[in-house]
PDB file as gemmi writes it, atoms N, CA and C in Angstrom:
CRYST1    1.000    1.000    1.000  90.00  90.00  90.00 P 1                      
ATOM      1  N   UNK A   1       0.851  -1.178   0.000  1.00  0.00           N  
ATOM      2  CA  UNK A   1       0.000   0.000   0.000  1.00  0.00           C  
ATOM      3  C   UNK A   1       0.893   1.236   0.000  1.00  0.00           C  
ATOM      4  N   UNK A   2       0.989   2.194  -0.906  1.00  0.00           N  
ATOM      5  CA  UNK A   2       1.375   4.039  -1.039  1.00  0.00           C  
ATOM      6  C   UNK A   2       0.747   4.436  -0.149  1.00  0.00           C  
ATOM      7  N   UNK A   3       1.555   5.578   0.531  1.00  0.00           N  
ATOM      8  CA  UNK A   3       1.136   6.376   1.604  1.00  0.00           C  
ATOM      9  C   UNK A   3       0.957   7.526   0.232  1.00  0.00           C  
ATOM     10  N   UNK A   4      -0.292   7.997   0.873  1.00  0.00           N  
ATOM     11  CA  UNK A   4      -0.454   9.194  -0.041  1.00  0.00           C  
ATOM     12  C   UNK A   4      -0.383  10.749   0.752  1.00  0.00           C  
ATOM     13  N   UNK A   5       0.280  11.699   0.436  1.00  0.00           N  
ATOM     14  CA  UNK A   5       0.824  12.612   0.805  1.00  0.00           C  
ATOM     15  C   UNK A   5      -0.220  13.986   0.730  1.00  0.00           C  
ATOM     16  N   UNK A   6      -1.358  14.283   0.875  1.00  0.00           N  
ATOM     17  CA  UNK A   6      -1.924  15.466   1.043  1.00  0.00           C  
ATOM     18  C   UNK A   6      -1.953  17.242   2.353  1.00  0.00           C  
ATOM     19  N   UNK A   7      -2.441  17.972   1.541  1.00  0.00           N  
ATOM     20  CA  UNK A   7      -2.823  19.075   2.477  1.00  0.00           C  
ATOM     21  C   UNK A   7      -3.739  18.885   3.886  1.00  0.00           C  
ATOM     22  N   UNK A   8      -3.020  19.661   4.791  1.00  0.00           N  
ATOM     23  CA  UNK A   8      -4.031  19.586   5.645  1.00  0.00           C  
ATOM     24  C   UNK A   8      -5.436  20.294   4.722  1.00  0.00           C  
ATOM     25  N   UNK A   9      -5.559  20.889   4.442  1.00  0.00           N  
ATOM     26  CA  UNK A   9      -6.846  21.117   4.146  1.00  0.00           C  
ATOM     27  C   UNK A   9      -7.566  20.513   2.971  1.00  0.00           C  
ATOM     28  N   UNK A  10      -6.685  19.801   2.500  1.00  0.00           N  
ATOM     29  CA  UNK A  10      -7.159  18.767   2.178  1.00  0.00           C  
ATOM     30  C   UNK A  10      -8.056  17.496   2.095  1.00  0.00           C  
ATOM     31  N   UNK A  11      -7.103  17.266   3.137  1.00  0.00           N  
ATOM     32  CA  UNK A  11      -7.142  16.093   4.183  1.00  0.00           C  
ATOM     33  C   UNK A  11      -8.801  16.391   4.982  1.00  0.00           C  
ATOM     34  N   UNK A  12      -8.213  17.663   5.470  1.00  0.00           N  
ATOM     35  CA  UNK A  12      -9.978  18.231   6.188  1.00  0.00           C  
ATOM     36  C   UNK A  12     -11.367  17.868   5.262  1.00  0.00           C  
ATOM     37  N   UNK A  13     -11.200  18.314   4.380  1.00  0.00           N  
ATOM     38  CA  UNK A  13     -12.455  18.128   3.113  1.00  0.00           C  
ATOM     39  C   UNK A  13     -12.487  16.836   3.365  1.00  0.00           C  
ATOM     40  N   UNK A  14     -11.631  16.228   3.276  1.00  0.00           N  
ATOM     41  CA  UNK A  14     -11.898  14.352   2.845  1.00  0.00           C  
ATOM     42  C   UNK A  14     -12.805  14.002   4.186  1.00  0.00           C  
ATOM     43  N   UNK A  15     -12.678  14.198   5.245  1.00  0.00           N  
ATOM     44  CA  UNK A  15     -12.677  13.698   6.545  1.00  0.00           C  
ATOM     45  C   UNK A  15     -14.017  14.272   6.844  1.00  0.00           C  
ATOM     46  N   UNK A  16     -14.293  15.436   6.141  1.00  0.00           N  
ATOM     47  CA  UNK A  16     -15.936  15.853   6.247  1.00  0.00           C  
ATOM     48  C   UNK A  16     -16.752  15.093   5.295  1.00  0.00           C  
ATOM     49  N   UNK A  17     -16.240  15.055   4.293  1.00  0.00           N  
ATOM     50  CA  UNK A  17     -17.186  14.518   3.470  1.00  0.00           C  
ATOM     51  C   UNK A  17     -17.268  13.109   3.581  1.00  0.00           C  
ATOM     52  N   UNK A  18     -16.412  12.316   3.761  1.00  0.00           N  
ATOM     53  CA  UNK A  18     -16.188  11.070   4.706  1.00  0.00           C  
ATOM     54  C   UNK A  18     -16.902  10.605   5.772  1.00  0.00           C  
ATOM     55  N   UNK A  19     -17.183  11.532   6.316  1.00  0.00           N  
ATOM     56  CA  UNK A  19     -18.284  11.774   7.890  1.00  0.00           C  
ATOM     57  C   UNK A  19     -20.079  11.905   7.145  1.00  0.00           C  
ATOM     58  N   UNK A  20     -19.934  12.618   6.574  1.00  0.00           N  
ATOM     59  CA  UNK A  20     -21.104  13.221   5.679  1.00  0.00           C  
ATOM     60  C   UNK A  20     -21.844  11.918   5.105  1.00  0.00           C  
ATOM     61  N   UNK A  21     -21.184  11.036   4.283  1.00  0.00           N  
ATOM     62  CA  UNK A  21     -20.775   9.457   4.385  1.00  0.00           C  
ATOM     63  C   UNK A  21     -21.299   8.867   4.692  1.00  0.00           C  
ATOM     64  N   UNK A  22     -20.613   8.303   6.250  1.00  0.00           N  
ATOM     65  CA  UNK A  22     -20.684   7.612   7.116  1.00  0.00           C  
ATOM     66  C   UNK A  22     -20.001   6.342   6.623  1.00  0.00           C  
ATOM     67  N   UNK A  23     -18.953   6.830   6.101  1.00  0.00           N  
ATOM     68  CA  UNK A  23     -17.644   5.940   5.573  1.00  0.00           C  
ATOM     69  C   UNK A  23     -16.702   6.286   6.103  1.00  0.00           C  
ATOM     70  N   UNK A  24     -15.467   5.605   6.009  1.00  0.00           N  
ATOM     71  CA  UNK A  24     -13.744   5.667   6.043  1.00  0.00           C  
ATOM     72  C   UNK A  24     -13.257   6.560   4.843  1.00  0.00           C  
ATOM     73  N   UNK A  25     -12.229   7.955   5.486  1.00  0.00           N  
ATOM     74  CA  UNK A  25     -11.290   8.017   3.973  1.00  0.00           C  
ATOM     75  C   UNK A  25     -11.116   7.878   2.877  1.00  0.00           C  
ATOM     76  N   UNK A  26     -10.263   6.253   3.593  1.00  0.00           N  
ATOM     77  CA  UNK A  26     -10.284   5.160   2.019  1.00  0.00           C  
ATOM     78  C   UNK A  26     -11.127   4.868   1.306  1.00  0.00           C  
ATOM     79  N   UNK A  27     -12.283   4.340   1.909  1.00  0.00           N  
ATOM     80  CA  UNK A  27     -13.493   4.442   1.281  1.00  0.00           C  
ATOM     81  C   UNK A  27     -14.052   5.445   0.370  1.00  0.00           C  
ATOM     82  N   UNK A  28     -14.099   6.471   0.850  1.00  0.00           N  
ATOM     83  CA  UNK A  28     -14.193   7.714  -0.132  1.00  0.00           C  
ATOM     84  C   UNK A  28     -13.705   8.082  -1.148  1.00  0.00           C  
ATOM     85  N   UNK A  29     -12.398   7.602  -1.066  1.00  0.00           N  
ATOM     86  CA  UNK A  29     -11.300   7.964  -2.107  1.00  0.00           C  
ATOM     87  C   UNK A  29     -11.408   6.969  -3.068  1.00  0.00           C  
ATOM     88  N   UNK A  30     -11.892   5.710  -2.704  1.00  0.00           N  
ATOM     89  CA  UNK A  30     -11.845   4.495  -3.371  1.00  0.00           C  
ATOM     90  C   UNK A  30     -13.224   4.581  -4.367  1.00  0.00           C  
ATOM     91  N   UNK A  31     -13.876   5.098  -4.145  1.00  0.00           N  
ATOM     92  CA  UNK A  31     -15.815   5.608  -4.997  1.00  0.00           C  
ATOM     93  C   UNK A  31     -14.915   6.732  -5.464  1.00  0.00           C  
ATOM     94  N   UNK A  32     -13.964   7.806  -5.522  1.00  0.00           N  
ATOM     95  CA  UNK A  32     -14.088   8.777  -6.361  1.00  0.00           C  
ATOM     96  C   UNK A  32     -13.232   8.333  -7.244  1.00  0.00           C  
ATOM     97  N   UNK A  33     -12.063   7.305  -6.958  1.00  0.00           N  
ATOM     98  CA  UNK A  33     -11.014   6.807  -7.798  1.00  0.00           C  
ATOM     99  C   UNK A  33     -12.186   5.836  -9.061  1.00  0.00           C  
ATOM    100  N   UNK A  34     -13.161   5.622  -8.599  1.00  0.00           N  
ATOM    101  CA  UNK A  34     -13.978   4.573  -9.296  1.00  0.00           C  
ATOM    102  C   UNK A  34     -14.613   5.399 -10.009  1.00  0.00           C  
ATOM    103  N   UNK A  35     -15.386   6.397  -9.665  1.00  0.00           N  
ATOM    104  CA  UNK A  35     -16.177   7.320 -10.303  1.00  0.00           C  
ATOM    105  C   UNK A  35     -15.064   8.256 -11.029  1.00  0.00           C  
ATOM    106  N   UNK A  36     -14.229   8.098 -11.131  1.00  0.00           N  
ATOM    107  CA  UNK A  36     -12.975   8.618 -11.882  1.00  0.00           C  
ATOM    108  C   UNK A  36     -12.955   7.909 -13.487  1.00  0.00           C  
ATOM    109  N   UNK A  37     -12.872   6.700 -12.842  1.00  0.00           N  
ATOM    110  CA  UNK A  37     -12.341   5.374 -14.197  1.00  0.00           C  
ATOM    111  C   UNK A  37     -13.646   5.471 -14.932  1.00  0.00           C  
ATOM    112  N   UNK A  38     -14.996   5.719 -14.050  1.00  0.00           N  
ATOM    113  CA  UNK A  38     -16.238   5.356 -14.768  1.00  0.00           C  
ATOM    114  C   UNK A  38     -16.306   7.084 -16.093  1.00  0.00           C  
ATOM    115  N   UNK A  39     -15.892   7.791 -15.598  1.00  0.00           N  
ATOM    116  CA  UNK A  39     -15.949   9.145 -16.611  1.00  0.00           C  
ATOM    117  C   UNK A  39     -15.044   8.768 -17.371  1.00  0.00           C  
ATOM    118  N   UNK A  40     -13.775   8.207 -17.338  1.00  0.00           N  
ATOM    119  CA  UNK A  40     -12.917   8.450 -18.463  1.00  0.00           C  
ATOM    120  C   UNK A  40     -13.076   7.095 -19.177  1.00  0.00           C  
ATOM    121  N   UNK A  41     -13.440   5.748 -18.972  1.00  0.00           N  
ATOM    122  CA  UNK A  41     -14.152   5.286 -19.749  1.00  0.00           C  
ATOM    123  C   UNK A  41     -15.272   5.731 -20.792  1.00  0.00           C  
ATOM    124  N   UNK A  42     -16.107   6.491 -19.961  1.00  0.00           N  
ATOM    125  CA  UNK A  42     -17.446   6.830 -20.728  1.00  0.00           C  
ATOM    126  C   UNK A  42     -17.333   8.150 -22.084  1.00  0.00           C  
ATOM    127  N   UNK A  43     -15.954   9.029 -21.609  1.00  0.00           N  
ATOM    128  CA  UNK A  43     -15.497  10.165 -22.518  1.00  0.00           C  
ATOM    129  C   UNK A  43     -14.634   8.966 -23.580  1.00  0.00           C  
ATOM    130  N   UNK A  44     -13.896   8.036 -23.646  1.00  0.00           N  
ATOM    131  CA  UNK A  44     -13.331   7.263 -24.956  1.00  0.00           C  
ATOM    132  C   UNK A  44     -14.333   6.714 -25.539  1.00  0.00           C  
ATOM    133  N   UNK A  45     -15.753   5.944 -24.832  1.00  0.00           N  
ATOM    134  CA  UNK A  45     -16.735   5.686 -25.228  1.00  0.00           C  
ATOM    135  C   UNK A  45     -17.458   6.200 -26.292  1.00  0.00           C  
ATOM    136  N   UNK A  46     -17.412   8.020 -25.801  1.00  0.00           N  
ATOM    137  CA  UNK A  46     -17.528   9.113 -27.011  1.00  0.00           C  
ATOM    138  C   UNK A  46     -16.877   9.226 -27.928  1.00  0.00           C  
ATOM    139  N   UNK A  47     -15.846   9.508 -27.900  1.00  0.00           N  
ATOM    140  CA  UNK A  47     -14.640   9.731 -28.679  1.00  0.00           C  
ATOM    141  C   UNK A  47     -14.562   8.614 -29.301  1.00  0.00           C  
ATOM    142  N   UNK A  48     -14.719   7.332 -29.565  1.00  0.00           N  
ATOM    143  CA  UNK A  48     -14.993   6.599 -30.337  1.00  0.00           C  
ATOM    144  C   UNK A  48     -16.326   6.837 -31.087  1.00  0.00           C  
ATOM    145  N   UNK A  49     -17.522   7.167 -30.662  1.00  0.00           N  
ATOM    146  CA  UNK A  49     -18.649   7.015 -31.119  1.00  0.00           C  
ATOM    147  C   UNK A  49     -18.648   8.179 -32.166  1.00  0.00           C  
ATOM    148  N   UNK A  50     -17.653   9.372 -31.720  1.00  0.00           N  
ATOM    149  CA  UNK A  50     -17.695  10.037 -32.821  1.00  0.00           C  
ATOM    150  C   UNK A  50     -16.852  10.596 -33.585  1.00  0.00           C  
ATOM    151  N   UNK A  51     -15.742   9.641 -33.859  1.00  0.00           N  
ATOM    152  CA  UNK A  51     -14.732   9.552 -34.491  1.00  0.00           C  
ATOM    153  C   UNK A  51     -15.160   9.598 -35.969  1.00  0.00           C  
ATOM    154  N   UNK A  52     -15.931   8.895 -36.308  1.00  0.00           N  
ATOM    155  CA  UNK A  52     -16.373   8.549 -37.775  1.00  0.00           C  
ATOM    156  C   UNK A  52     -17.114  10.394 -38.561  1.00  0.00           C  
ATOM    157  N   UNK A  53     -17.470  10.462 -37.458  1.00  0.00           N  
ATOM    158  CA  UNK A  53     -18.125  11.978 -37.660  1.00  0.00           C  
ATOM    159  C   UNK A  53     -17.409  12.955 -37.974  1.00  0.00           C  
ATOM    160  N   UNK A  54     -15.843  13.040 -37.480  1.00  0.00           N  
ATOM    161  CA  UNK A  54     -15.073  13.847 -37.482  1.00  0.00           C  
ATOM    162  C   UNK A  54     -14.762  14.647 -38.588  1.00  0.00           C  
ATOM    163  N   UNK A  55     -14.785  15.352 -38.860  1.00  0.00           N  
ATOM    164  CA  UNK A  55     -14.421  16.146 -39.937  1.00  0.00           C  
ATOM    165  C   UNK A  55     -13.249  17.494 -40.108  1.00  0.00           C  
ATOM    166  N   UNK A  56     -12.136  17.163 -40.927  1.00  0.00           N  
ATOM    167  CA  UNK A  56     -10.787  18.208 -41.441  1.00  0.00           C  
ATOM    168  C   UNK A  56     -11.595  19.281 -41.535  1.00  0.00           C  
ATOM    169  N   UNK A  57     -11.692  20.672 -41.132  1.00  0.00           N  
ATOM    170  CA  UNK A  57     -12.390  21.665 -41.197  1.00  0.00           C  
ATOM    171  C   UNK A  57     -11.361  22.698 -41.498  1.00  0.00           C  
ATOM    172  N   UNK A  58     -10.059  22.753 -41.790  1.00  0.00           N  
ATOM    173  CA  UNK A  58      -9.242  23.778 -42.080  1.00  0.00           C  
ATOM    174  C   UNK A  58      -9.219  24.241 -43.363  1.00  0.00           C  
ATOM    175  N   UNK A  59      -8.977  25.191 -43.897  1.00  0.00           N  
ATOM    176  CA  UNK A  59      -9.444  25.771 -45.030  1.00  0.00           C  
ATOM    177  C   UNK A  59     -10.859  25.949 -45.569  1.00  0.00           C  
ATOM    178  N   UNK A  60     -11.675  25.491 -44.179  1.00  0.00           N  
ATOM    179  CA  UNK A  60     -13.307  25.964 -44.472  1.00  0.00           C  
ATOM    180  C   UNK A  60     -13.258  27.293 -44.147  1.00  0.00           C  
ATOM    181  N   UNK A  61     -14.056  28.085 -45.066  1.00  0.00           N  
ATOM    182  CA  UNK A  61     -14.210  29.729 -44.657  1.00  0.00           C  
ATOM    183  C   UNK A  61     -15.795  29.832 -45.097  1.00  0.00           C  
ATOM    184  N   UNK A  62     -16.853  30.297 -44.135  1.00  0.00           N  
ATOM    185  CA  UNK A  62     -18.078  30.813 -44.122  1.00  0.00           C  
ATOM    186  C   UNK A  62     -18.161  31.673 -44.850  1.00  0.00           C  
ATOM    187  N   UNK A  63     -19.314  32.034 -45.633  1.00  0.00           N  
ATOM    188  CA  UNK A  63     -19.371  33.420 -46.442  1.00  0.00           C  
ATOM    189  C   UNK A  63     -20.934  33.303 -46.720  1.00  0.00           C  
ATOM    190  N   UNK A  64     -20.740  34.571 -45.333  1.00  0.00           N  
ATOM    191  CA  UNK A  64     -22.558  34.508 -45.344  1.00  0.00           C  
ATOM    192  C   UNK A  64     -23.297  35.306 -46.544  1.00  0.00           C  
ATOM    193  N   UNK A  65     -22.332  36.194 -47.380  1.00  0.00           N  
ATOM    194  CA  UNK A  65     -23.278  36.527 -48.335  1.00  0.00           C  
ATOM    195  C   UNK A  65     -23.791  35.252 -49.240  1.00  0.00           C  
ATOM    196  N   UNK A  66     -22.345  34.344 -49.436  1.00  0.00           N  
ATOM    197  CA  UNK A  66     -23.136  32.775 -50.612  1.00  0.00           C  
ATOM    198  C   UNK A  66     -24.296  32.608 -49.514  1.00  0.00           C  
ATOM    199  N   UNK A  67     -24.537  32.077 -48.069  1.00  0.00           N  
ATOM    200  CA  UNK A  67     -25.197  31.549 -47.738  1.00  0.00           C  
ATOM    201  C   UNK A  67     -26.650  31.954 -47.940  1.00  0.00           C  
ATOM    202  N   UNK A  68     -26.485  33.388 -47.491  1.00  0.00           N  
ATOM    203  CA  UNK A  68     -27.904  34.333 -47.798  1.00  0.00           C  
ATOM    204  C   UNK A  68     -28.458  34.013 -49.172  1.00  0.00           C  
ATOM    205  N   UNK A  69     -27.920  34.179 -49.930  1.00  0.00           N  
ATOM    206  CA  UNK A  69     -28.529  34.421 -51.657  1.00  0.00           C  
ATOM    207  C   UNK A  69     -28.603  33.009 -51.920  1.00  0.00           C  
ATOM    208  N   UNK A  70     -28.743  31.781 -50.915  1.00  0.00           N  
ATOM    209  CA  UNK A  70     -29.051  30.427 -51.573  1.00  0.00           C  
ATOM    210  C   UNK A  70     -30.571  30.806 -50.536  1.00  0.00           C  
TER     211      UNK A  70                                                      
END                                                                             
């Protein structure tokens, strides 16, 4: 097990919201480390889903007068 090295006030937040809880620390840290993996799974999830969509957009230039007169 890493000893992990934080702020006291840090540390304070954890220990309230920990209490708030009615968990351990570790516990706490261990649901946000999880709820961590579960977002950055779910953002490649995206990023795959809309990869295909992607589109080179450089050398696009708007020109709202063409757009108007269509």
């Amino acid at each position: 097990m890493q000893t992990l090295q934080i702020s006291d006030q840090a540390a304070n937040h954890l220990n309230d919201m920990a209490q708030q809880e009615h968990i351990t620390s570790a516990e706490l840290i261990e649901r946000l480390i999880e709820k961590h993996r579960d977002e950055q799974a779910k953002q490649r999830e995206l990023k795959s889903f809309f990869a295909p969509y992607q589109k080179d957009m450089t050398g696009f230039k708007f020109d709202r007068e063409d757009a108007n007169a269509r």
